[in-house]
Every structure is written in C-alpha cells, then in structure tokens.
C-alpha positions in Angstrom: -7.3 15.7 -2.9 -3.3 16.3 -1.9 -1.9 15.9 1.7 -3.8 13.4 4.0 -5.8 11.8 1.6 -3.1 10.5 -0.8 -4.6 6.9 -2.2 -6.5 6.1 -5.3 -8.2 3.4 -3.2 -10.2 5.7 -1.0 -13.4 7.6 -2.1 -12.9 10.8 -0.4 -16.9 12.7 0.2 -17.2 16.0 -1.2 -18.6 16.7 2.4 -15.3 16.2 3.8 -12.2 18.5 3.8 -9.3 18.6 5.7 -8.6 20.6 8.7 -4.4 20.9 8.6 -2.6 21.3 12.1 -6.1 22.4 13.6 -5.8 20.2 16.8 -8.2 18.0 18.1 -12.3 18.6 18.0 -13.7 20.5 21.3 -13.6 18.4 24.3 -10.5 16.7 24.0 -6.7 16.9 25.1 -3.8 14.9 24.5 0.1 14.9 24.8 2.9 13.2 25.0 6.1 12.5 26.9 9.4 10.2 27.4 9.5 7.8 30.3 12.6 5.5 29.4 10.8 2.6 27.7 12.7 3.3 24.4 16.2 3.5 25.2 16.9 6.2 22.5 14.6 8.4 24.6 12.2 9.1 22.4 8.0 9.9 23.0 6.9 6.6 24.5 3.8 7.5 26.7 0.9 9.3 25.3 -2.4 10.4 27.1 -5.4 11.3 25.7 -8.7 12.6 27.4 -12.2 13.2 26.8 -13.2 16.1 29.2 -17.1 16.0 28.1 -19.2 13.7 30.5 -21.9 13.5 27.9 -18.6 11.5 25.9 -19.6 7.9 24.1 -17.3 5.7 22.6 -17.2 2.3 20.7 -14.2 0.1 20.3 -12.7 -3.1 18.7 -9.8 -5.3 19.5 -7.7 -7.9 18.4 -9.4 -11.5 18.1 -5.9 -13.2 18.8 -6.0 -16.4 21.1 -3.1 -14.5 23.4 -4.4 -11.3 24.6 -2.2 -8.6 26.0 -2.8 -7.3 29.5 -3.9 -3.9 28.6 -6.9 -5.4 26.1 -7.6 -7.6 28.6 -8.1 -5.1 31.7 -10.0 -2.5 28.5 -12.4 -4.8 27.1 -14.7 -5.4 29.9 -14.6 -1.3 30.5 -15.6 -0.9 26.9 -18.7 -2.8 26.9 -19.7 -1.5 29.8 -18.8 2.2 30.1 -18.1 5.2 28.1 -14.3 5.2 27.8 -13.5 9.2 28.2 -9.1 8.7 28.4 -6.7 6.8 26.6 -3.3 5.8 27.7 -0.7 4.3 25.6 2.6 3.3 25.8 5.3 1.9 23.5 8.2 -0.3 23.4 6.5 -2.8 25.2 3.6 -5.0 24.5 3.1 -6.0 28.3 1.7 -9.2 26.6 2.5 -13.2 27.7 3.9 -11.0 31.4 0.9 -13.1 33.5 -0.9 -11.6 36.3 2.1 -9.1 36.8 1.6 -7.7 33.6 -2.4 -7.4 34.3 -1.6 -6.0 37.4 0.7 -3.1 35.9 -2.3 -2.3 33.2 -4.3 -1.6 35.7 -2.2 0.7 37.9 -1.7 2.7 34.0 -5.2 2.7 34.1 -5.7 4.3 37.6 -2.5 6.8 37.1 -4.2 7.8 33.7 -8.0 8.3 35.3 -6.3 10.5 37.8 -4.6 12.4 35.4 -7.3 12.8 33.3 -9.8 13.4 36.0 -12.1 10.4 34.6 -13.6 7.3 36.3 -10.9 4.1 36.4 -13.5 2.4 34.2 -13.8 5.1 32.0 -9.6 4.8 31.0 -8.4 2.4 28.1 -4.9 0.9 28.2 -3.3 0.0 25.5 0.5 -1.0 24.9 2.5 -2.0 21.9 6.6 -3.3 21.4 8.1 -6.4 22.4 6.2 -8.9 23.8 7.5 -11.0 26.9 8.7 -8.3 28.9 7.5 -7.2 31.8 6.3 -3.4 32.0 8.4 -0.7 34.1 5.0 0.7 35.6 7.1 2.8 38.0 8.4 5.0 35.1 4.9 5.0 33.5 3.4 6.6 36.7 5.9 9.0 37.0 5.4 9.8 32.9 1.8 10.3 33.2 2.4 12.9 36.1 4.3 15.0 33.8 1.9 14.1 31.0 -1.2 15.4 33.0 0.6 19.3 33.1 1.1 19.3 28.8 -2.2 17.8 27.8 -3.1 20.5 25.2 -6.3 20.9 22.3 -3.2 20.5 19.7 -1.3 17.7 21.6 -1.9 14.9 18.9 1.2 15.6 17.1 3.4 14.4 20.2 0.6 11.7 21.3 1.0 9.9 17.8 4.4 10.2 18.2 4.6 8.8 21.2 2.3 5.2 19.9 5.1 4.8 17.3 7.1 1.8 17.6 8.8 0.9 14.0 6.8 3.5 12.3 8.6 5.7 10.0 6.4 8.6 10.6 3.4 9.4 12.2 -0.3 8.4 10.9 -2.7 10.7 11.9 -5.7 13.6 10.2 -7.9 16.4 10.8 -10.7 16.5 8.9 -13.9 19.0 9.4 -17.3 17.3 8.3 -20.1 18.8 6.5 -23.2 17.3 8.1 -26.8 18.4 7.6 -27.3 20.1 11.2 -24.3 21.5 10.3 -19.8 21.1 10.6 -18.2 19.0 13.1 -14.8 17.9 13.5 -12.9 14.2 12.6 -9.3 13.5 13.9 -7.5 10.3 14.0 -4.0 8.9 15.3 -2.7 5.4 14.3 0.6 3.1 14.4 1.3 0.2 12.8 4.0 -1.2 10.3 4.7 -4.6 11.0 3.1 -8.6 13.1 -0.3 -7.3 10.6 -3.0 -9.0 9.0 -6.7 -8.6 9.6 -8.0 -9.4 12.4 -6.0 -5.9 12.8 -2.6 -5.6 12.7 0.1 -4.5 15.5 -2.1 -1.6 15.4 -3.5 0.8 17.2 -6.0 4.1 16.2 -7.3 6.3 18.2 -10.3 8.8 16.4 -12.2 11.4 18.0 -15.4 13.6 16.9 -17.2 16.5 18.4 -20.4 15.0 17.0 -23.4 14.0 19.1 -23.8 9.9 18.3 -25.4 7.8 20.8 -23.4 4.5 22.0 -25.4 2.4 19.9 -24.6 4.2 16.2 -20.9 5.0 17.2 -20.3 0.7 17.7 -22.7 0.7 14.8 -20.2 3.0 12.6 -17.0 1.9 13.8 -18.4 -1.7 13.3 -19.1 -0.8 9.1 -15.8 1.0 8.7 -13.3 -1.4 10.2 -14.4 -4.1 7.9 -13.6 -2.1 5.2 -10.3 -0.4 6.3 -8.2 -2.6 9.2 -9.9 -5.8 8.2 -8.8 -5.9 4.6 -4.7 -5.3 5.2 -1.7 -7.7 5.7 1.8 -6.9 5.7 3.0 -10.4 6.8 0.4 -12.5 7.7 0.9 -12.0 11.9 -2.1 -11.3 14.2 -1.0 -9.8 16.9 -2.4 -9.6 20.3 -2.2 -5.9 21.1 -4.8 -4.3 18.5 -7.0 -1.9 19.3 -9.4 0.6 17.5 -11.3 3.3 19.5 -14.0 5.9 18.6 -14.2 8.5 20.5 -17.5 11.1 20.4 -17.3 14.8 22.8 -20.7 15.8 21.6 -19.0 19.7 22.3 -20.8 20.6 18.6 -24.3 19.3 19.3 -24.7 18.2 16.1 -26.6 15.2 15.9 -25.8 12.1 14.1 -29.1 10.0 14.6 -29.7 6.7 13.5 -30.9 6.0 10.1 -30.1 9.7 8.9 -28.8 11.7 6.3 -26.4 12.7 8.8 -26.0 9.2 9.6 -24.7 8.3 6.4 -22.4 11.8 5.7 -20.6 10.7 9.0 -20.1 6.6 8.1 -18.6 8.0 4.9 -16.1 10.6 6.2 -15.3 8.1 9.0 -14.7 5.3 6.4 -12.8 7.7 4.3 -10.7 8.2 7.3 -9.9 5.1 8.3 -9.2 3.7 5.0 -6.8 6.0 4.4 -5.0 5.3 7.8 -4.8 1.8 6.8 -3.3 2.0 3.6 -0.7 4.2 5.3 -0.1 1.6 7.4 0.6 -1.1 5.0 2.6 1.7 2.9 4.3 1.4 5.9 5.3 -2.2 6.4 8.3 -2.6 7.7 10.7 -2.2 4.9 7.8 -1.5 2.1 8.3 -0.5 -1.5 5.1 -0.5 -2.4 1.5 -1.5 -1.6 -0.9 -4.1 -3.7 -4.6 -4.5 -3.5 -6.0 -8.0 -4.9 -9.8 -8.2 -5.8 -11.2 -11.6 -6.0 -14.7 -12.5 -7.2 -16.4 -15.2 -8.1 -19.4 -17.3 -7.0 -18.8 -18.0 -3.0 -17.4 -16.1 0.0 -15.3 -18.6 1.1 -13.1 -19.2 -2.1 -13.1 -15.7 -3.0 -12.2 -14.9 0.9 -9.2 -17.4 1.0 -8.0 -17.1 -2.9 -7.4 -12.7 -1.7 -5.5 -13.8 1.5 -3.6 -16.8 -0.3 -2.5 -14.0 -2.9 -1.4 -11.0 -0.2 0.1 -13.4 2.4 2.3 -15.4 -0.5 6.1 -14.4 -0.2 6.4 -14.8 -4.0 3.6 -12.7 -4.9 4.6 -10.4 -2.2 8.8 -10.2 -3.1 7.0 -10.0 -6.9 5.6 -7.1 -5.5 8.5 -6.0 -4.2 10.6 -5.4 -7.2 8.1 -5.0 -9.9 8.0 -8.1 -11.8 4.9 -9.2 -13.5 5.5 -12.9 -12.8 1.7 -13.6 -12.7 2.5 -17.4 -12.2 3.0 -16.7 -8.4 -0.6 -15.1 -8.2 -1.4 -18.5 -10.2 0.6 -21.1 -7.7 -1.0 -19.3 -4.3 -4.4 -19.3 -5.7 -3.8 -23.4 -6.3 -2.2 -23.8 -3.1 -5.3 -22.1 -1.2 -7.9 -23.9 -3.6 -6.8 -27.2 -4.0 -10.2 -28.3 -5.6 -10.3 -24.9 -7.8 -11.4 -25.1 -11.8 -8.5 -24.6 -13.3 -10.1 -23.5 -16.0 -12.3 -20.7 -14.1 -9.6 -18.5 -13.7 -8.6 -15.2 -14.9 -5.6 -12.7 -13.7 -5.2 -9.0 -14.4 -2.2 -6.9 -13.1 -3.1 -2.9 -13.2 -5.5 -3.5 -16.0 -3.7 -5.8 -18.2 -5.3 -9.3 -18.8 -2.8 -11.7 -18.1 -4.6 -14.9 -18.0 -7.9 -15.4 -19.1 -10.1 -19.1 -18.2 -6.8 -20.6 -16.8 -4.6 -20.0 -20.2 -1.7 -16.9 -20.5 -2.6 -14.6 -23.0 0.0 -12.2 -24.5 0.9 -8.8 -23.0 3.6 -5.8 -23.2 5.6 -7.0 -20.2 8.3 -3.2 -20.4 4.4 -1.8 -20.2 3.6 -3.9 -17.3 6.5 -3.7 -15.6 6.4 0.0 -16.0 2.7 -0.1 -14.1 4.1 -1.9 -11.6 6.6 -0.1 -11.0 4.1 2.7 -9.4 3.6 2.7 -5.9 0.4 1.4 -5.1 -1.0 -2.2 -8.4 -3.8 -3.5 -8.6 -4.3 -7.2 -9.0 -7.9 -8.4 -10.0 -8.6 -12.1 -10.1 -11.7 -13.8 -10.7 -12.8 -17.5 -10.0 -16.3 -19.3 -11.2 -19.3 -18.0 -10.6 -20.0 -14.8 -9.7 -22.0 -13.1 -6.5 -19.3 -12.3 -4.0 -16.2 -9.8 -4.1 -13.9 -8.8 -1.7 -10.4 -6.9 -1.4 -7.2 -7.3 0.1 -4.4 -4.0 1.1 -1.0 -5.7 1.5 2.8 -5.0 1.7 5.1 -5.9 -0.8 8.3 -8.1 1.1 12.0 -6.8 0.6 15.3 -6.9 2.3 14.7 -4.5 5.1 11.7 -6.4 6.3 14.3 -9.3 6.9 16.9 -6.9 8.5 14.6 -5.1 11.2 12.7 -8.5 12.0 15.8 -10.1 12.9 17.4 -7.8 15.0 14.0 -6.5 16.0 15.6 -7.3 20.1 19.1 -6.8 19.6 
C-alpha cells in the first residue's frame, strides 16, 4: 500500500484502507493557530475536542525522572476521567519552570475546557520545545480564543502542524476500519524528530476513533500497541520529559469493539498498524536522518537480547555506519561487547540486510559493493543473534550525520 503506509516493517490488515484528506471521525474537531511562541510565526497552539459525552480515552506518558508541567497537571485527569480536549503547544516544553510552570498548565487547561466546552478534568495539556523556560500563558489564552472560532471536522491538518517543533513535515493518517459490526474511522497526529528513545521520544500522538470501546479495552489497546511502535525507537538515546500518547474514542458510529472480540482484534491490528507506522516516520525523521535501521536480537534471555538491541541502535559508530552506508559490522560487534561484557564470544552471529556477516563469533566472506549497495536503501535490517534461543525483540533507530550535530548545537541560538 502507497501514501501513508510507506514501511516494509509494518503489516498493514487487509481490513484497513486509508481515508485521504477525509478529516477526523464524527465527534471531533480540531484547529490550529499562531500565538508568538515561535518567533517565525508559525502554527504553535493546536486544540483538539471530543464533543461526544459518551467519549473514553486511555493514555501513556513519559516515565522520565523530570516530568514537565503539563504531564504532571494530565496524568492524574487521565486515570481518573475521560479526557474529551487536547491542547498543545510548541516551542516550549514548560518543563524544570517549578510551580509557575504548573501553574500556567493549568490555566491552558481551564482556557482549553472553556473553549472546548468540556469539564477542566476532562482537558490534557501537553507542551513540547525548549525546556527551562517559562511559558507566555497570556498569549496561549488569547490563542485558544481565536482557536475556539476555527475548530473544524477537517482541522487536523493545521493542528499537527501546529505540535511540530523540529519536524520536517507533518505525521499524521486517516484510515477507515473494516470491523465486523461494521466501518469506523482511525486518525492520528504525531511529532517527534529528536531527545528520543523508548520510554517514548520528544513525542507526542494524538489518535482518535468513532468506535464504541469501553475505558478498560481502549488502555488495554493502546497499552499492546505502544510496546510495539513508540517503545521500540531511538534516535539518540534521550528520554525526554514531555511524551505523551493519547487515544481518543467518540463512539458517534456505534460500533462496538467488545472485549475479547473479533472486533477486538480487527481494531488492535489497524491501531497497531497505525502507530507503527507513525513511529517509524518519526525516526525517518530524526533530526538530520538519512536513513532508518531496525536491529533484531534473539537469543536465550530477555535481558541480554533487550540490552545487546539498545547497545546496537544507541552506538554512534553503528549509528554514523548507518549513516553513510558502510557495512563495517565490527561496530555492531564492539557495542554488543561493550553492553555484554560476560557475552560468549563465540555465540554470536551478524547479518546486515540478509547477508551473513559473522557467523559463531568468526567473519565470514561477503560481496561488500553488494552490501553496500543494500545499505544504501533507505530503511536495513540488522539481525543479530546471541546463545540460546526463546526471546526476540526489535529496535527502530536513526542513523547519526552532520545535521544532527548542526541543529543540536544551535538548537537555542
């Protein structure tokens, strides 16, 4: 399948299809507007509102030690309450800003429930940009007034805009579901291009569904598909302390996803489909990225095969490797050593895009102008096993090039 779906890493359903400029599913609004946080004066306040009362929701968030205001004043909402509105602003992360900072999440969060005609503790807040500044709530209020008037059913083009912070583009997809009681509706915004490794990245997504699902199966969902999408990426190792991840259900189709159902299962696939594709989009992404890798490690324990595919995405050589196509598959060899330091040596085996490289710890020969020439394709594989067998697990990650360098260090200047 062209267009959203462009990956060969994601297993798109046959039930699933996508729904191109359609807008959002029935029951929601969203839009976007510029309130001088970015100095160029681009989109950097979005709103988006559920306006079904019979909404549920489930979320996730960033499991940093240094939580941002706005995750701080949403999380306690999210476990409690249906969240029905989102606001989001970029250009500032309104994180390490103190009680200040808390204090001007929380008067978003009142100027968005007014806006969107919801319950305070129905609104989450989230922020992303540079952390350590304080947040000009004055000019947010006044954005979300003019916000409330262009909330539209097609508004998510300007509200992913407006979450963007280094992003080249926007992430976001309209995809209509095929479910046994019969079609509903899938959309999704996301940002996120650099501070990124699982748990999360500086990300945010934002998906919405006219479906009926109860509280309990949309956290159940969301829960299963974030393992296997925003938990598996890195672009440079960072966690940051602004991610957040939020499902969104109107219920405006009244079809039911119920627990433990055919439907059930149709749904967890298109969602998983959907997320995993938003993912790899944002480690295709990463700031200054040439291409993507995915490492698969197996072997005969979690917790080697865990560390050996985050040694491997996180390592600057492997990832600079990456980065201009060379199959120097000692790199792969010295971070997999450096994370294992009691490792057999001998258990070992590399392959790069399908090409044995190594095989029980000793090189074996291989066409290196026929490697180089697979890895010169956007998205290589790298497949590594360790003793023992029983446990697998995959890794999305950045390559590392100049213009990584270039916008970190002027990232404030």
């Amino acid at each position: 399948m062209s267009g959203f779906f462009s990956s060969r890493w994601v297993e798109v359903p046959g039930h699933v299809s996508e729904a191109p400029d359609a807008g959002l599913p029935p029951g929601f609004r969203a839009g976007g507007v510029a309130c001088g946080i970015k100095p160029s004066g681009a989109l950097d306040l979005g709103l988006l509102v559920c306006d079904s009362e019979a909404c549920t929701s489930a979320a996730r968030f960033t499991r940093s030690g240094v939580l941002a205001a706005p995750v701080l004043v949403t999380k306690e909402h999210a476990r409690l309450n249906a969240l029905r509105a989102v606001v989001v602003n970029s250009g500032n992360a309104n994180a390490a800003t103190g009680q200040q900072g808390i204090d001007e999440a929380a008067r978003m969060q009142g100027a968005a429930a007014l806006a969107g005609r919801v319950g305070e503790d129905q609104v989450a807040v989230a922020s992303t940009g540079v952390i350590g500044v304080q947040l000009p709530g004055d000019d947010i209020i006044k954005g979300l007034h003019r916000c409330r008037e262009q909330l539209r059913a097609d508004g998510d083009a300007e509200f992913a805009t407006a979450i963007m912070t280094t992003d080249k583009g926007t992430k976001r997809a309209s995809l209509s579901v095929e479910l046994p009681g019969g079609t509903v509706r899938l959309t999704g915004q996301a940002k996120g291009a650099g501070m990124m490794q699982p748990n999360f990245a500086t990300m945010l997504c934002f998906v919405q569904t006219d479906a009926v699902l109860s509280a309990e199966t949309a956290d159940l969902l969301l829960g299963v598909c974030v393992k296997r999408s925003f938990d598996r990426i890195s672009v440079d190792g960072q966690l940051s302390t602004n991610d957040t991840v939020i499902l969104m259900c109107s219920g405006e189709s009244g079809v039911a996803v119920a627990p433990e159902s055919d439907a059930e299962r149709a749904f967890g696939e298109a969602l998983d489909a959907l997320l995993r594709q938003l993912a790899i989009m944002i480690v295709a992404d990463g700031e200054g990225s040439k291409r993507i890798g995915r490492v698969i490690v197996y072997g005969g324990a979690e917790g080697p095969v865990r560390t050996t595919a985050y040694a491997v995405a996180n390592s600057p050589l492997v990832k600079t490797a990456l980065h201009g196509g060379d199959p120097n598959w000692g790199r792969i060899a010295q971070a997999i050593g450096g994370a294992l330091l009691d490792a057999d040596p001998l258990a070992l085996d590399i392959a790069i895009e399908g090409v044995q490289v190594c095989v029980a710890g000793t090189a074996v020969d291989f066409d290196r102008s026929d490697l180089e020439a697979r890895m010169a394709r956007e998205e290589v594989e790298f497949v590594i096993g360790l003793a023992g067998s029983g446990w697998e697990t995959e890794v999305l990650f950045a390559d590392l090039g100049h213009e990584y360098v270039t916008i970190n260090a002027e990232y404030t200047t």
